[in-house]
C-alpha angles and dihedrals in degrees: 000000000000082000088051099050088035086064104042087049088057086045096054091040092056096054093046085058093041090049081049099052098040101062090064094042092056083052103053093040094053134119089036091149144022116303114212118207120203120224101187090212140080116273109272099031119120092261088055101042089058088045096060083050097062116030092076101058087039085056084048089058100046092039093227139094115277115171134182122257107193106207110174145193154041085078089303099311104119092062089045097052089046085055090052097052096045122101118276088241096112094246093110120045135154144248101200125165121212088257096064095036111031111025101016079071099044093065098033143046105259125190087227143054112238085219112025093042095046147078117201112215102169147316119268105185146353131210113198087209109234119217111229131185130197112266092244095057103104096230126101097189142011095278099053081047097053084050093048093054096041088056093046109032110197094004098109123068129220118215125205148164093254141304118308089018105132085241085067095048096042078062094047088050096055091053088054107055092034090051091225136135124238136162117253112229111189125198133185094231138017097247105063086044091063100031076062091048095057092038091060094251093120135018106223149353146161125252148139127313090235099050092055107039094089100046083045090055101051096044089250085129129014114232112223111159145359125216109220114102096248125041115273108257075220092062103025092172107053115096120236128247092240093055093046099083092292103085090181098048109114121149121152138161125239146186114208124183105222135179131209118285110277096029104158111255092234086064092040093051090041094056088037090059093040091053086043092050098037090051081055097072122102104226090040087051095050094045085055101042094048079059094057094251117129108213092194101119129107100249093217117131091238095065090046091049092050090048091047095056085032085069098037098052087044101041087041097067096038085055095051100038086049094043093226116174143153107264 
């Protein structure tokens, strides 16, 4: 018996040590091949152009190739659920958007789960999600535009880039807390949203730094706001919504590297440190920021998973209270 119980200790003793020594072994052998990493967009596309950005610099870091697969449709899904059925070996990992992981599956039926299915590694970029009018609107900041729409319920129209984008719930969320009225005009694209706003079409919507700094700049919109809680270090000057008369207003962009569920935390923490340390750099940071993305963030895995459950738990109300779904 003592024989018995002496062996299966040893037993026991020799796969602890083997679970011990393996964890640092998985980290210094990785990366040993190329890493692909997934942009669920078309080439071309924002989300492409910042990966292409990046990527670079992260392959730097790691000292290894990593290229960019584009895999496209169903609102991201397709690349998403790739991401999700690939071995946990940190080879293939994800570039999703909040729009594709956390509000994408709140409106429509997705072969994946965005927590169960995922591993965070670490926040890319941030867009603090400006809020432009058309020049001929006759308001100047959030508050002339809350009286505007109360005067006129349902006059104004509120352009996205499609149902269930977070453009199109930053809007929602507006209404709601404003307690105002506005008409939902969805696009298929960004592009043609805006090309209507400064044509007149619509009156407002919410969208990406860099796809409205030109037409900012030529006078073409007029910038009166940005979502996210605390002002953009990239527009220092323009006032937050939040601080514009609705204290709980916060709606932002981003962009989150992820890896499939079960990914060992010493290759999550490897590929975490490289993109910290990749979105450090200089050149890297000014390429982003004259994008509109804020790379202030702390990168860790921790800070993505909380944002991640922060927006569904958020966009998740405002879907159900406001009934928004796909016809």
């Amino acid at each position: 018996m003592s024989h018995a119980i002496s062996r299966r200790a040893l037993i026991a003793a020799t796969i602890a040590l083997g679970v011990f020594v393996a964890s640092p072994v998985v980290a210094d052998d990785y990366p040993s091949k190329n890493i692909r990493i997934v942009v669920p967009f078309p080439a071309g596309g924002g989300t492409d152009v910042v990966a292409r950005v990046v990527v670079p610099k992260l392959a730097e870091e790691l000292k290894h190739t990593v290229y960019i697969d584009n895999i496209g449709g169903a609102s991201g899904s397709l690349g998403h659920e790739a991401v999700a059925r690939a071995a946990p070996d940190g080879y293939t990992l994800l570039l999703a958007t909040a729009s594709t992981i956390a509000t994408n599956p709140l409106i429509s039926k997705v072969p994946w789960d965005a927590v169960k299915d995922f591993s965070p590694i670490g926040m890319v970029s941030v867009d603090p999600m400006p809020l432009v009018v058309t020049p001929s609107l006759p308001v100047n900041n959030v508050q002339e535009l809350i009286a505007l729409a109360k005067a006129k319920p349902d006059s104004l129209t509120m352009a996205s880039f499609g149902i269930g984008s977070v453009p199109h719930l930053a809007g929602e969320l507006l209404k709601a807390q404003a307690g105002i009225k506005m008409l939902h005009v969805p696009y298929k694209g960004g592009a043609q949203a805006l090309n209507d706003l400064i044509g007149g079409h619509v009156s407002l919507m919410f969208n990406s730094v860099g796809a409205i700094a030109g037409p900012v700049a030529a006078g073409q919109v007029r910038l009166i706001a940005v979502g996210a809680p605390e002002r953009s270090p990239g527009l220092p000057n323009i006032p937050t919504i939040k601080e514009s008369g609705l204290p709980d207003f916060a709606a932002t962009s981003w962009i989150g590297l992820f890896g499939p569920a079960k990914l060992p935390k010493p290759i999550v923490d490897k590929v975490s440190q490289a993109l910290a340390a990749a979105l450090k750099d200089p050149d890297l940071k000014d390429k982003l920021a004259k994008m509109g993305s804020d790379t202030t963030s702390s990168g860790t895995p921790h800070e993505l998973a909380d944002t991640l459950a922060g927006d569904l738990k958020r966009w998740g109300k405002l879907v159900h209270d406001a009934n928004i779904h796909i016809d």
